[in-house]
N, C-alpha and C positions, 0 to 999 in steps of 0.2 A: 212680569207683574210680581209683585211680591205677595207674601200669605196676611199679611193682616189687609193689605189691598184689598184683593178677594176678599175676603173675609168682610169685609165692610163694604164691599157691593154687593155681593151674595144677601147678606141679609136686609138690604133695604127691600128684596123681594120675598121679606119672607112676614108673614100676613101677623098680626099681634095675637090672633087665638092657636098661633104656633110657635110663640117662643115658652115652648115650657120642653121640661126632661123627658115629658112622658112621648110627645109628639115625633121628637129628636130622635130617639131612641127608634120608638118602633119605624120612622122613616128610612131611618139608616140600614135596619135589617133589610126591612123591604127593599131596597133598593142592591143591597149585595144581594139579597137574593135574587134579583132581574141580572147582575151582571150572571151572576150565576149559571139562570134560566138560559140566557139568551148562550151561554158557549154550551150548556147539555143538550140545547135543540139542534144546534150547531150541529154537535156528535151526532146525535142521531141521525140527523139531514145527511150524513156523510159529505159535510161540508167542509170540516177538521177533524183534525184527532189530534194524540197526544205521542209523541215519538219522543220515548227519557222523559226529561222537565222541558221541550218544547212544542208551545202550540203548531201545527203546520196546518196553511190552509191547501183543500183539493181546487182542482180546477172548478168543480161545483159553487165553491164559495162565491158568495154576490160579491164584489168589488167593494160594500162601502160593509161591508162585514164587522171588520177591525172599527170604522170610526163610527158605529150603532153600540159598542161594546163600550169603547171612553165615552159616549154620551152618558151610559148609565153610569162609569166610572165617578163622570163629574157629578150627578148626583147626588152618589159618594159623600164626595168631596164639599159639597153646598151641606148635606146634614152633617157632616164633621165639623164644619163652621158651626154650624148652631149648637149643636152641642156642646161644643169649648165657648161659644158667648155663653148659653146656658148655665155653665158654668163656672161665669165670668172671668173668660182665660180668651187672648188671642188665638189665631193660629201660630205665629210664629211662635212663643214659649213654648205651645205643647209641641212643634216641634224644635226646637232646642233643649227641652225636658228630654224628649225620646231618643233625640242624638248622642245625650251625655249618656244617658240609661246604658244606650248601647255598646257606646264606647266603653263603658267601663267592664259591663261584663264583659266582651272581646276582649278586654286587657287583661280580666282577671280569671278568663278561660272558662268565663260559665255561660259564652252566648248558646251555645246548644244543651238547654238544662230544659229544668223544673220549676215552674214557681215564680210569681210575680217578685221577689227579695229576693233573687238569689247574687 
């Protein structure tokens, strides 16, 4: 599927007293914050942990663990949509915007800096 796809199915589900900046906004946090939620209970549960930069689940872990996580991910994903129609932008520019962004800082050796211009 491509992202302006989505992005135009995504929001035929998305109700008219919710297309504004403010709705989008606080949705999105809400929602990294359940992806959030859902891996700190995890830890706690001693259901995962973090071993370097990789999750690793215990025998403990429920089976549908990982695909309860991309549920909220897609969340995510559905309020990023609205937010770039919000502000009447596809998905796909913003990301083709972020791809160049990145690229270039990696070229110009300042992906691991400071500051939105650098």
């Amino acid at each position: 599927m491509e992202l302006n796809e989505y992005q135009e199915k995504a929001m035929q589900t998305c109700l008219d007293t919710c297309k504004n900046i403010t709705y989008m906004l606080n949705g999105l946090n809400a929602e990294v914050g359940e992806v959030n939620d859902k891996i700190a209970k995890a830890i706690r549960k001693g259901w995962i942990y973090i071993d370097g930069n990789h999750l690793v689940e215990t025998e403990e872990c429920p089976e549908n663990f990982g695909m309860e996580v991309l549920k909220e991910v897609g969340d995510c994903l559905w309020f990023v949509s609205g937010l770039s129609q919000v502000l009447s932008a596809d998905l796909e520019f913003v990301a083709i915007m972020n791809l160049r962004k990145l690229s270039s800082r990696q070229q110009r050796g300042v992906i691991d800096g400071n500051g939105d211009n650098r």
